[in-house]
C-alpha positions as CSV (number, residue, x, y, z in Angstrom):
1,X,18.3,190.9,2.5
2,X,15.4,189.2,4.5
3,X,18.3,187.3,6.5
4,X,19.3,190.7,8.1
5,X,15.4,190.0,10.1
6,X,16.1,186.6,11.3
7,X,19.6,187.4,12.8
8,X,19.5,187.1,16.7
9,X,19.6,190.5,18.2
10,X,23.0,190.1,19.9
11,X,24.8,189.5,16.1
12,X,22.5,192.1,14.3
13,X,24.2,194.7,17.2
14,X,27.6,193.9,16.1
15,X,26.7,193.7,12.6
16,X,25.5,197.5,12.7
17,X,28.6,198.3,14.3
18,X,30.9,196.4,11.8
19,X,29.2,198.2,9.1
20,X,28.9,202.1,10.4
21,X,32.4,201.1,11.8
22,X,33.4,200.4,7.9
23,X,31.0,203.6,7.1
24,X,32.6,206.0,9.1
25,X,36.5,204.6,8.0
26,X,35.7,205.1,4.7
27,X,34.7,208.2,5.2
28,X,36.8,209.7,7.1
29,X,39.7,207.7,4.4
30,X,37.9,209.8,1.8
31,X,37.8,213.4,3.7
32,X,41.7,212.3,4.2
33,X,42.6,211.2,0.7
34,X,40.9,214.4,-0.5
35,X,42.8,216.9,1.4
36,X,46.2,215.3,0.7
37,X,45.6,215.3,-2.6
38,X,44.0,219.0,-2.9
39,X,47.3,220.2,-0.4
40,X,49.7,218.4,-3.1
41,X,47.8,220.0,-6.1
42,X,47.5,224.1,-4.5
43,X,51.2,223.4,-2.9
44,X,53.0,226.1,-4.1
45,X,56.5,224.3,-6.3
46,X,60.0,224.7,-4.8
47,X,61.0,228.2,-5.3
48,X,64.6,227.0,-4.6
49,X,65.7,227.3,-8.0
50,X,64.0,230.4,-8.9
51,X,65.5,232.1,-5.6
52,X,69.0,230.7,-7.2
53,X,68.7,232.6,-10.1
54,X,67.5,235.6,-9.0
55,X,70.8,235.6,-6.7
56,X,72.6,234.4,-10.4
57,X,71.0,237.5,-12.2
58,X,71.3,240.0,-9.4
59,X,75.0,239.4,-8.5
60,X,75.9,239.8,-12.3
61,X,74.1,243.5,-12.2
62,X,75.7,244.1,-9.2
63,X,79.3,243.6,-10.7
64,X,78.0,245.2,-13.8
65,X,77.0,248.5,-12.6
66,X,80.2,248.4,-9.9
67,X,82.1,248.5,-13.5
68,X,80.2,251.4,-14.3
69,X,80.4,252.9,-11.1
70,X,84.2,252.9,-11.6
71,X,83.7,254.6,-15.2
72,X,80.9,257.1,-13.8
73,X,78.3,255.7,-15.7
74,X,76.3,255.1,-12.6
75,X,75.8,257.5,-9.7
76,X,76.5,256.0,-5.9
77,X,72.8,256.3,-5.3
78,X,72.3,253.8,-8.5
79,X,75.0,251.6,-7.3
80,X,73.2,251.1,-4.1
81,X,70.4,250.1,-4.8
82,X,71.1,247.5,-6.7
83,X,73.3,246.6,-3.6
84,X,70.3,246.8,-1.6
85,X,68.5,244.1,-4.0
86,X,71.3,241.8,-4.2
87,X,71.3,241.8,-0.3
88,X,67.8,241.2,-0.2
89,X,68.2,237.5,-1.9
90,X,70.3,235.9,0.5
91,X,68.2,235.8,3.4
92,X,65.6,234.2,1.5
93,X,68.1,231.4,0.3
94,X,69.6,230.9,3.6
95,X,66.3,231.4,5.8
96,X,63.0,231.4,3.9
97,X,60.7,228.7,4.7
98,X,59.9,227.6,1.0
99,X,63.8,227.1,0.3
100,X,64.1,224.7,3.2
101,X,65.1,222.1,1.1
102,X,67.5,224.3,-0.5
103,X,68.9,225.1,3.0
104,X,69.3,221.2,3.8
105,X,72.5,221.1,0.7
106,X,75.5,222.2,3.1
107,X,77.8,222.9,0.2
108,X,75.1,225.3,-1.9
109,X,74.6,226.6,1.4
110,X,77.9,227.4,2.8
111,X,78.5,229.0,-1.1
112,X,75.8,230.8,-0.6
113,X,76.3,232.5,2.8
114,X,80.1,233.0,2.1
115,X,79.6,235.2,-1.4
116,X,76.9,236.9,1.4
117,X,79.7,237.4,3.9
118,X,81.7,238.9,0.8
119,X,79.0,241.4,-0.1
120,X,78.7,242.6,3.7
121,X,82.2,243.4,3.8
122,X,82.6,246.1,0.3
123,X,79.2,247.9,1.8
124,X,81.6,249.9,4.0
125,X,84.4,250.8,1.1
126,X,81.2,251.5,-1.6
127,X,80.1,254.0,1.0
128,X,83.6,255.4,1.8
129,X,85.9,255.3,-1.3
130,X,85.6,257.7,-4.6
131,X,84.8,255.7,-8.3
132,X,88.2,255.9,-9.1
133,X,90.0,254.0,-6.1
134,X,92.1,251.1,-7.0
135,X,90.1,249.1,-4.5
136,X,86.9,248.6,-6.8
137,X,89.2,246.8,-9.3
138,X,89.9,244.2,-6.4
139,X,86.2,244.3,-5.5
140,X,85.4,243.7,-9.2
141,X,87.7,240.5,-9.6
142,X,86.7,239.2,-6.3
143,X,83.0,239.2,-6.8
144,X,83.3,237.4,-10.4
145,X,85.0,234.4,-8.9
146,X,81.9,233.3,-7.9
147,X,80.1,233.8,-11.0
148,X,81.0,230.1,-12.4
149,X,80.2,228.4,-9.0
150,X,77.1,230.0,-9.0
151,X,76.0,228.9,-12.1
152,X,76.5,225.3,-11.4
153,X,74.3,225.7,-8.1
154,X,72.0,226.9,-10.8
155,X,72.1,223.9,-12.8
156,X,72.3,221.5,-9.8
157,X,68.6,223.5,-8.0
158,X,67.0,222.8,-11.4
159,X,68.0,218.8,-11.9
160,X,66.5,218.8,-7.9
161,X,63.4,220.4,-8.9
162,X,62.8,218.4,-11.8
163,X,63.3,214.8,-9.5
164,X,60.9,216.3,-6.8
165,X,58.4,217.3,-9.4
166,X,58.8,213.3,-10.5
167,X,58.3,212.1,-6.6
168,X,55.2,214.7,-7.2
169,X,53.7,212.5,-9.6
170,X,54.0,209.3,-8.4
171,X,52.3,210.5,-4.8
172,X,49.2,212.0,-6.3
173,X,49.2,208.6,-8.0
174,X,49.0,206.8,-4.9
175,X,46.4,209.0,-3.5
176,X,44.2,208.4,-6.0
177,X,44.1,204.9,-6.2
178,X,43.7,205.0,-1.8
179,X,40.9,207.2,-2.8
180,X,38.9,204.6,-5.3
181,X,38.9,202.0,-3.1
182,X,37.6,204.2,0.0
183,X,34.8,205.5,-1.9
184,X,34.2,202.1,-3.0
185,X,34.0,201.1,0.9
186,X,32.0,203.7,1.3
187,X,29.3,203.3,-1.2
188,X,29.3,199.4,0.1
189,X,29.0,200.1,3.5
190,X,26.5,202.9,3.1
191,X,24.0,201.0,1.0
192,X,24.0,198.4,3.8
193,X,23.5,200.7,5.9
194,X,20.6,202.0,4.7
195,X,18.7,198.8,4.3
196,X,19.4,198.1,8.1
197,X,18.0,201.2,8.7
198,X,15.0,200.7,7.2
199,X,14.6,197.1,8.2
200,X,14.7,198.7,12.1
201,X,12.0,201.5,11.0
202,X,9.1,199.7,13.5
203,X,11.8,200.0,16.2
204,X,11.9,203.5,15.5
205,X,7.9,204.1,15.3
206,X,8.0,202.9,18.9
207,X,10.9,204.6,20.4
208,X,9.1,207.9,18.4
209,X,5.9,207.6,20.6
210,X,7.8,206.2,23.7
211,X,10.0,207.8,26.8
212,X,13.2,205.7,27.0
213,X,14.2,206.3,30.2
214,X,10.9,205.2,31.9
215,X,9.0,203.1,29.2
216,X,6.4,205.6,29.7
217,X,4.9,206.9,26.1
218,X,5.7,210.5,25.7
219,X,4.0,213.8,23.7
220,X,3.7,212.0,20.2
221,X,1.7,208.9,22.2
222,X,-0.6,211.5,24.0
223,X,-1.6,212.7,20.9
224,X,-2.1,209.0,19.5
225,X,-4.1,208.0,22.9
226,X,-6.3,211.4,23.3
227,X,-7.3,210.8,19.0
228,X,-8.3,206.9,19.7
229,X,-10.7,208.2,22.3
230,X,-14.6,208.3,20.3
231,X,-15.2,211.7,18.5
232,X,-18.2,212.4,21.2
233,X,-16.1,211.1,24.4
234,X,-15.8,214.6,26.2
235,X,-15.5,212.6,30.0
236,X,-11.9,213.2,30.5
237,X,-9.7,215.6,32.3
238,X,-5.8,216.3,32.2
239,X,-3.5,216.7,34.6
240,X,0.2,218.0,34.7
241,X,2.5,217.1,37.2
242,X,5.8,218.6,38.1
243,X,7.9,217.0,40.7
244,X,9.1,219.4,43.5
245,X,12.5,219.3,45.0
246,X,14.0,217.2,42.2
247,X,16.3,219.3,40.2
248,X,18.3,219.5,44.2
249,X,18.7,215.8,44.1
250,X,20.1,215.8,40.8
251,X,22.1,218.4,41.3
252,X,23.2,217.0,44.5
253,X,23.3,213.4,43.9
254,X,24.3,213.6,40.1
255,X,22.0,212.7,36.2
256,X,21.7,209.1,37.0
257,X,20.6,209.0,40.2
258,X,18.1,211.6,39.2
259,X,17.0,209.4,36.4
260,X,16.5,206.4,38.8
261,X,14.3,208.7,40.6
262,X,12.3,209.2,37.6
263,X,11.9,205.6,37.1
264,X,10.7,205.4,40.6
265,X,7.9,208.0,40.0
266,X,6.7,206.4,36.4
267,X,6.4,203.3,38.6
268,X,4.2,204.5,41.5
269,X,1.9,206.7,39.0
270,X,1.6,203.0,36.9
271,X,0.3,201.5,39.9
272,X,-2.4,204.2,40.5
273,X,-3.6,203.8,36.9
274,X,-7.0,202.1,36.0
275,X,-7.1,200.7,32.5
276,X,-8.8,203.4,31.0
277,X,-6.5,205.8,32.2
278,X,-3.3,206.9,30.8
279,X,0.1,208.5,31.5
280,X,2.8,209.9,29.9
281,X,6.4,211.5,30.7
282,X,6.4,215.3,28.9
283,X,10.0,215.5,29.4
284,X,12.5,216.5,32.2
285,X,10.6,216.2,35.4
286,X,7.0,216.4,34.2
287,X,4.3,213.8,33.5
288,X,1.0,213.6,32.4
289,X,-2.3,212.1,33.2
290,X,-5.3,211.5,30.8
291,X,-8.0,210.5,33.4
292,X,-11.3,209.1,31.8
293,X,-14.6,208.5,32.9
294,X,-14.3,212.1,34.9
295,X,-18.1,212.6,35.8
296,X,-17.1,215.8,38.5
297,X,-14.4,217.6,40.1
298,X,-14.5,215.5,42.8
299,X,-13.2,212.6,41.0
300,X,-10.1,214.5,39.9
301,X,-9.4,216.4,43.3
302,X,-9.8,212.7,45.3
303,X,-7.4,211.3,42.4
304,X,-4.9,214.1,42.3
305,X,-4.8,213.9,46.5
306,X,-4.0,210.1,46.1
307,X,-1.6,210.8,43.6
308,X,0.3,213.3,45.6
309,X,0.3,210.9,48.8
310,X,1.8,208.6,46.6
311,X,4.6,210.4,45.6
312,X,5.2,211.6,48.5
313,X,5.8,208.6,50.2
314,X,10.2,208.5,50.7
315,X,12.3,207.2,48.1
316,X,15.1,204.6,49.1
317,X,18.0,204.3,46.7
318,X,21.8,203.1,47.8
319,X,21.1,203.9,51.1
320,X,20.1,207.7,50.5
321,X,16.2,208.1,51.5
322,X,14.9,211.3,50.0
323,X,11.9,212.9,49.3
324,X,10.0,214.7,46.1
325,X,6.8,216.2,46.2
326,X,4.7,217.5,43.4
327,X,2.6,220.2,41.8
328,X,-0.7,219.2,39.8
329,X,-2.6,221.2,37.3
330,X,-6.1,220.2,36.0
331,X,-8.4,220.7,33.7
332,X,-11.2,219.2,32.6
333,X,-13.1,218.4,28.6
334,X,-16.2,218.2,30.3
335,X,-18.4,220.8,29.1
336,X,-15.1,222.4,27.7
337,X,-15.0,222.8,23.7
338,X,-11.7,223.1,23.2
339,X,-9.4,220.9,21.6
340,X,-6.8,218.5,23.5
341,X,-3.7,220.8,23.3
342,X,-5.3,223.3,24.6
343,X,-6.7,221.6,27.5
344,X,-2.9,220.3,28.1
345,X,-1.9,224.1,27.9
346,X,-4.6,224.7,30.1
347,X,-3.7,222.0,33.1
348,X,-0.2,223.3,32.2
349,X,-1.0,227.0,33.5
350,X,-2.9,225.5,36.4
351,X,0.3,223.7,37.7
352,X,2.6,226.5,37.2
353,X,-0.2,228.9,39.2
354,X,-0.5,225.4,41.9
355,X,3.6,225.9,42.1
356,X,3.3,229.4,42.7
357,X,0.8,230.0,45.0
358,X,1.7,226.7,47.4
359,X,5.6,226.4,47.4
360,X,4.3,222.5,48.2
361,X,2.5,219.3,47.1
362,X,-0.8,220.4,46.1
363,X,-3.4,220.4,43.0
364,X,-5.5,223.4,41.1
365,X,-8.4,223.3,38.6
366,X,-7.8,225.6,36.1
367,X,-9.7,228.9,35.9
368,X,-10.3,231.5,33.1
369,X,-8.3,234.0,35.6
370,X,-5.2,231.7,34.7
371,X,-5.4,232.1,31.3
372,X,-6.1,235.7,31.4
373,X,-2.6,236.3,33.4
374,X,-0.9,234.0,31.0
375,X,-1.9,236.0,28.3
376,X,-1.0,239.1,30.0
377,X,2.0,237.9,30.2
378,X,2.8,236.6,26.5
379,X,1.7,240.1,25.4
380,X,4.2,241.9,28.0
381,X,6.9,239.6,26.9
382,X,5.8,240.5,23.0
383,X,6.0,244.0,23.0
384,X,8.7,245.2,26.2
385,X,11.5,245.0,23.3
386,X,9.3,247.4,21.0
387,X,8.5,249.8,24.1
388,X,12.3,249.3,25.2
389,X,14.0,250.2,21.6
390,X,11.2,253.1,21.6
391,X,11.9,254.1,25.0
392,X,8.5,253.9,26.3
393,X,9.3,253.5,29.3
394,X,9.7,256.0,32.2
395,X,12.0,256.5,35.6
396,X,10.5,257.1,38.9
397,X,12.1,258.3,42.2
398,X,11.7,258.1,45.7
399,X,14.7,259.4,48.5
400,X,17.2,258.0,50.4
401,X,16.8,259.3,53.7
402,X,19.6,259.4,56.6
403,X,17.6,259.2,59.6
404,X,21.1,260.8,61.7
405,X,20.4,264.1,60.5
406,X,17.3,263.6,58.2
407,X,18.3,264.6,55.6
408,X,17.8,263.4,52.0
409,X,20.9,262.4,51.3
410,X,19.9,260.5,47.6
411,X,17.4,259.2,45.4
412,X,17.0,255.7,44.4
413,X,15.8,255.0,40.6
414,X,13.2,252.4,39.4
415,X,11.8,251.6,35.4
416,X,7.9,251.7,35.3
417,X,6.5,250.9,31.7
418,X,2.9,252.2,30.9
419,X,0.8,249.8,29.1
420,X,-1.6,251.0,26.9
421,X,-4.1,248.1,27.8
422,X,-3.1,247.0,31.7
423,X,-1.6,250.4,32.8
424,X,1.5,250.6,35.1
425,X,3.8,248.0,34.6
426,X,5.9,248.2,38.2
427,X,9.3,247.7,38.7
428,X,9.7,244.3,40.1
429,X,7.0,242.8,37.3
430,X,9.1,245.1,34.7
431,X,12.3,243.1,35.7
432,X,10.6,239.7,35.3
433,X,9.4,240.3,32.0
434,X,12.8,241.2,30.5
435,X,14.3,238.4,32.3
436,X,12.0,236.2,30.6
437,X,12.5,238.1,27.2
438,X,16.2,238.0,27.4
439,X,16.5,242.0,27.7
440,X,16.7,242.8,31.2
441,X,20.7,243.9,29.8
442,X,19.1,246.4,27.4
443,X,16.4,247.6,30.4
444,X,19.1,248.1,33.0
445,X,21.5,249.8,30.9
446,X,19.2,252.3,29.6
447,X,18.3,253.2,33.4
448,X,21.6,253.7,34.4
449,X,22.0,256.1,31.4
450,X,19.0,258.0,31.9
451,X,19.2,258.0,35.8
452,X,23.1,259.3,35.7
453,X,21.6,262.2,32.9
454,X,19.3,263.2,35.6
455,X,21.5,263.1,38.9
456,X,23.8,265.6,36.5
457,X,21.1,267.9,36.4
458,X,20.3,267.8,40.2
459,X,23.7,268.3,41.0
460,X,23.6,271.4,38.8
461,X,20.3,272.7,40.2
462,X,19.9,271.3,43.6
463,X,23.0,269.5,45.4
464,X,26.2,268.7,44.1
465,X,26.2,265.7,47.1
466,X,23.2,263.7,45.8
467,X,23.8,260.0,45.6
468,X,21.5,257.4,43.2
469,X,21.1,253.9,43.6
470,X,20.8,252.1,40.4
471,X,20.1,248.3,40.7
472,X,21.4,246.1,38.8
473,X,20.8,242.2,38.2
474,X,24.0,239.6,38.0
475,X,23.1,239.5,33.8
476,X,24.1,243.1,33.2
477,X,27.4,242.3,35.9
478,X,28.6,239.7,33.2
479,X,28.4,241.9,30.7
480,X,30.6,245.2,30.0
481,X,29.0,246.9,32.8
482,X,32.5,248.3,33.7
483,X,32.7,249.7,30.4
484,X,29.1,251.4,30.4
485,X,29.5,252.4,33.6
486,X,32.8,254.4,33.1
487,X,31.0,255.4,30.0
488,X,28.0,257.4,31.2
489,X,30.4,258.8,34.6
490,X,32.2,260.6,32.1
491,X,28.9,261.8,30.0
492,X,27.1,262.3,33.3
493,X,30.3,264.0,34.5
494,X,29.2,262.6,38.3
495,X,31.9,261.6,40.8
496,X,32.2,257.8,40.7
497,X,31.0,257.3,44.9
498,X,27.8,259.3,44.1
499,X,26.6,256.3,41.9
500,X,25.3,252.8,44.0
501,X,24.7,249.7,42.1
502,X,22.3,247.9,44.1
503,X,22.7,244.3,43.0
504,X,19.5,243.0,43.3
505,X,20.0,238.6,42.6
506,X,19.9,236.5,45.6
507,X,21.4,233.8,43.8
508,X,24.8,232.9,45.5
509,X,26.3,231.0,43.0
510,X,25.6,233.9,39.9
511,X,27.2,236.8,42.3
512,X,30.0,234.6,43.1
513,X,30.8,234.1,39.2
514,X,30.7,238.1,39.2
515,X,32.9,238.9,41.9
516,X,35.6,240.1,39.9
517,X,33.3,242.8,38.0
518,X,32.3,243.7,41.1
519,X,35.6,244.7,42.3
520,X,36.8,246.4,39.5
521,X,33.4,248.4,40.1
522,X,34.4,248.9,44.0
523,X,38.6,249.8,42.7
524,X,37.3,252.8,40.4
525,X,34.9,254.2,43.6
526,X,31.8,253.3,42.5
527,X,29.6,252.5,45.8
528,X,27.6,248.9,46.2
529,X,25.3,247.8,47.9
530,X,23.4,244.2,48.9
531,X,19.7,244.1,48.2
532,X,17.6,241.7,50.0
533,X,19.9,241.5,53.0
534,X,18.6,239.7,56.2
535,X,16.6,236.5,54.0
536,X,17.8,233.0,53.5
537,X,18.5,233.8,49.8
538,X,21.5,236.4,50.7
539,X,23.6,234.1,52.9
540,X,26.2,235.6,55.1
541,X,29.2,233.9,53.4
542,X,28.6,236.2,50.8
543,X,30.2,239.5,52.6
544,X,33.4,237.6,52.4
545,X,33.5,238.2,48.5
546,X,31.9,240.9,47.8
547,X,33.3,244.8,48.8
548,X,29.6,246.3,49.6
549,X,29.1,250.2,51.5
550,X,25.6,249.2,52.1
551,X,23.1,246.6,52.7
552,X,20.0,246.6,52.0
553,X,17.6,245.3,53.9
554,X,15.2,242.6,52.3
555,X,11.5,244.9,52.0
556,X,9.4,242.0,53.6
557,X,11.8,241.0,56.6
558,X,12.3,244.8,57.3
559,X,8.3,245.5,57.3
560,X,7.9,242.4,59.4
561,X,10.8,243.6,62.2
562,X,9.3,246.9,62.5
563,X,5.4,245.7,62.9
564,X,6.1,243.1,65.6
565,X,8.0,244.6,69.0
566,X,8.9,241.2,70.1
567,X,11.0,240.9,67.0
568,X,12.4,244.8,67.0
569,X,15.5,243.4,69.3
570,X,16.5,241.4,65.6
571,X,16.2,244.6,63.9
572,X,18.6,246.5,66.4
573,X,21.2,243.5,66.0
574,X,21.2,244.0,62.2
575,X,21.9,247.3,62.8
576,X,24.8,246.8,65.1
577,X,26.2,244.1,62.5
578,X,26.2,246.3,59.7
579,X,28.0,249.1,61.5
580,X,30.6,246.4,62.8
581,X,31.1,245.5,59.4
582,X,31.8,249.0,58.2
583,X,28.8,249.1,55.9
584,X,25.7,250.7,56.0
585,X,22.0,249.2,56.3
586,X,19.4,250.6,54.2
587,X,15.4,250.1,55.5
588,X,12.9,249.4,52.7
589,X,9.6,249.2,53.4
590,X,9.2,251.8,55.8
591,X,5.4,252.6,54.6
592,X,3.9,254.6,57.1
593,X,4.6,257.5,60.3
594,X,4.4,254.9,62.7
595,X,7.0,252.3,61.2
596,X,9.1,255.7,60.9
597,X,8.7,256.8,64.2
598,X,9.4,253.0,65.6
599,X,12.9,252.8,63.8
600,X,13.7,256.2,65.1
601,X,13.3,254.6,68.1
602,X,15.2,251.9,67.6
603,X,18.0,253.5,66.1
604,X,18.9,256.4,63.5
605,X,22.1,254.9,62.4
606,X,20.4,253.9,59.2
607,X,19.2,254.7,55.7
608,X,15.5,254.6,54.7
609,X,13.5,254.1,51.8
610,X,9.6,254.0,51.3
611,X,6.0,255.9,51.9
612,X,7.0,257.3,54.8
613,X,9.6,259.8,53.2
614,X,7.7,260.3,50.2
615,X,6.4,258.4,47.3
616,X,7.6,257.4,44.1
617,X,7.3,260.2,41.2
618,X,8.8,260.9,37.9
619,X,11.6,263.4,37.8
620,X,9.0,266.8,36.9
621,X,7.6,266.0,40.6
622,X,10.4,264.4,42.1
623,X,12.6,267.7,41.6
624,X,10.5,270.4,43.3
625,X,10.3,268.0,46.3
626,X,14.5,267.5,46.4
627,X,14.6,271.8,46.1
628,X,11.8,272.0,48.9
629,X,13.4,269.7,51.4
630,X,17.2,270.1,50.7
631,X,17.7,274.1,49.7
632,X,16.1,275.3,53.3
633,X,18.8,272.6,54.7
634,X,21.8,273.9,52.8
635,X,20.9,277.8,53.4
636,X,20.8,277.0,57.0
């Protein structure tokens, strides 16, 4: 089949399409074929006739015992019954799905459903009338004129059967033969098939080491390039790039658009390419490049700063103009012993730490520090299941203060794991890490479980009034939340407006999808409240959906209003909002006796939280504080 080779690309197309056209016809002729015929084979016969007879055999006994009925040789309980199971074969006759063609005969039918009429009417008099009343004789005469017509229904429900069973026959017939010749087709079409396939295998090889989209080669051709390179050639570096601002412009401006974009980029990194050098598309919106000849870090900083410039520059597509930027991670083989991949892994960690630190364009040279962290972090992400299922971890407290009367008025609750090897694991870290590990569900639900336990037990010992915020990320909110929560209020045996989810994502979109679980939350009285408050991450639009009691304050914005007095004036009109809106503002961050002192000044119509009122401690410290500050309060 050499020919196949020669054909002109346009005719080979259509060819491969005629023949998995044929392929897939056949096929799906053969899936078809199959079932008909296994649906005609397990398809249960007509149970016409056999419902016929048993109407034939149970109207006889019927008559029968009514005979003996009359000659008390049967009891009326006796004589029922068998009433009961000649009754019980008329609806199938006249009803019953598999008598349907039964039901189509209009004269079997109407015979049918008039003897039933008959047999309604005498139910009455069997009930009524003694053995020996003159009306059974009647009974008995009328119910054996339809013995003979129901004997030739009979008769007539068999010779139907047998002529289906015939029409049976020749169908199954007919499916087999369709069947041969589609698995004929198909065995054809598939061999074909397969030679073309095979025939196209150095397409394949190329597409296999190659990006489509850009032309660029992709992993598999790194790999080829970085083994060509001599055995003692250590003089290169690798770089990683991510573009920055992308994923908006394909959200905004839609996949293709996005993918032009990409183009774009492969284009203007070609262009700054010697010949020695090589690049590669990773996937998505990162690219690699293997730089050779690398002699210092100078000549990758001075190529990485060009490269950024580059990119930079505005992109100009169907009249939009936008802009991407782009992070850059480096590292070198010079004087490095490791192999390739983990270089790549290496300039990998260097961009995500470039991305991180800069929130810009900008390049960084990876340092053992980097791989140190990302380690860290592999090994957190290993074992916080383990310390989760083992409950490991612990719960720390700090109060919520109302500066009006300050008095501690709550406590709010945060998850602390401690690592055998790096020590304290803090909350915000803590929260990541599950994220990341796909349990932050499992984290937050055991916190609100253990945290309600322990309000219970300060309500016992120390004030039945004691509220505790609980935050709570938009993961846990699409799950049952509503379910746990009404689970551990009724363990915990703690008024529902005591407990405060503090929902902690910023993410507009991901608390809009919740809003309804938020609600139902908010309708059985359990208080919420709005972390992070005051940034451009928790947009104003959102109070318009979402039933909060508090807000909190986001920690840096609030430390930041209360160390600069040209900017305490914003702080004030937070304050002022928040009441207008009916809610109350929670302070984080207030650290130290100054910041305290400067927001009683301001105003007291607020909630605090940090240093300043005391700091964070497990529950066997945490509880002689709440008995020291709120007991002398209450006896006064």
């Amino acid at each position: 089949m050499n020919w196949l080779t020669r054909l002109p690309q346009k005719y080979k197309k259509g060819l491969i399409s005629l023949v998995v056209s044929l392929f897939i016809v056949s096929a799906v002729i053969c899936v078809y074929q199959l079932r008909q015929i296994i649906q005609l084979l397990e398809s249960p016969k007509s149970t016409s006739s056999w419902s016929v007879v048993q109407l034939q055999m149970e109207h006889r006994r019927f008559v029968n015992a009514l005979q003996l009925y009359r000659l008390n040789g049967v009891s009326q309980s006796e004589l029922m019954l068998r009433y009961d199971i000649l009754w019980s074969r008329f609806p199938v006759l006249l009803e019953g799905q598999e008598t349907a063609g039964f039901q189509s005969i209009q004269s079997a039918k109407h015979l049918v459903r008039e003897l039933f009429q008959e047999v309604q009417r005498i139910e009455p008099l069997l009930r009524a009338l003694p053995p020996s009343h003159e009306k059974f004789e009647r009974l008995v005469e009328r119910l054996d004129l339809y013995a003979a017509p129901i004997n030739t229904l009979v008769n007539r429900e068999f010779q139907r059967n047998s002529e289906f069973d015939k029409k049976t026959d020749f169908r199954l017939l007919q499916l087999q033969l369709i069947l041969s010749f589609a698995i004929g087709a198909l065995l054809i079409s598939g061999s074909i098939l397969i030679v073309m396939i095979v025939r196209e295998n150095h397409i394949n090889r190329y597409l296999a080491n190659h990006d489509v989209l850009t032309g660029l080669p992709n992993r598999a051709g790194l790999r080829e390039f970085i083994d060509s390179l001599e055995d003692n050639r250590r003089d290169y570096a690798i770089m990683v790039l991510d573009l920055n601002g992308f994923k908006s412009i394909n959200d905004n401006y839609g996949h293709e658009y996005g993918d032009r974009i990409l183009n774009l980029v492969a284009q203007r990194l070609g262009g700054q390419m010697r010949h020695c050098d090589f690049a590669v598309r990773l996937g998505g919106d990162e690219f690699a490049i293997v730089q050779t000849r690398v002699r210092s870090n100078e000549d990758c900083s001075g190529f990485a700063e060009r490269l950024i410039n580059v990119i930079e520059k505005p992109m100009s597509l169907e009249g939009r103009e936008c802009f991407v930027g782009t992070s850059i991670g480096i590292s070198m083989a010079l004087d490095n012993g490791e192999d390739w991949l983990t270089i790549l892994g290496q300039a990998d960690t260097a961009m995500y730490q470039a991305k991180q630190q800069f929130r810009c364009s900008s390049w960084q040279f990876f340092e053992g520090e980097m791989q140190l962290a990302k380690e860290r972090e592999q090994q957190l992400l290993s074992e916080l299941r383990t310390a989760l299922e083992q409950q490991d971890l612990s719960l720390f407290y700090q109060p919520i203060v109302d500066l009006t009367s300050d008095k501690v008025v709550g406590a709010e609750v945060q998850a602390r794991w401690k690592h055998p090897i790096y020590g304290w694991i803090e909350q915000d870290e803590l929260v990541s890490i599950a994220h990341a590990s796909g349990c932050v569900v499992t984290l937050e639900s055991w916190v609100l479980r253990a945290a309600t336990q322990q309000l219970k037990r300060w309500h016992h010992a120390v004030d039945p009034h004691l509220q505790l915020a609980v935050s709570i990320s938009s993961s846990t909110l699409h799950t049952d939340l509503l379910v746990l929560v009404n689970k551990v209020l009724i363990e915990s045996r703690i008024l529902p407006h005591r407990l405060i989810i503090n929902i902690i994502d910023s993410d507009q979109q991901m608390l809009l999808d919740c809003v309804d679980a938020i609600r139902e939350l908010r309708r059985i009285g359990v208080s919420l409240s709005l972390d992070n408050f005051g940034s451009a991450e928790c947009p104003l639009e959102l109070l318009n959906h979402l039933p909060v009691q508090y807000l909190r304050g986001a920690k840096s914005l609030m430390a930041e209003l209360l160390n600069s007095t040209d900017k305490q004036p914003m702080l004030t009109a937070t304050v002022m909002f928040a009441n207008r809106l009916g809610v109350k503002l929670m302070v984080d961050g207030v650290e130290n006796e100054q910041h305290l002192n400067q927001l009683k000044g301001i105003t007291k119509e607020v909630f605090v939280l940090g240093a300043a009122i005391a700091a964070w401690a497990q529950a066997e410290e945490f509880s002689p504080y709440l008995r020291e500050t709120i007991k002398p309060a209450i006896g006064e």
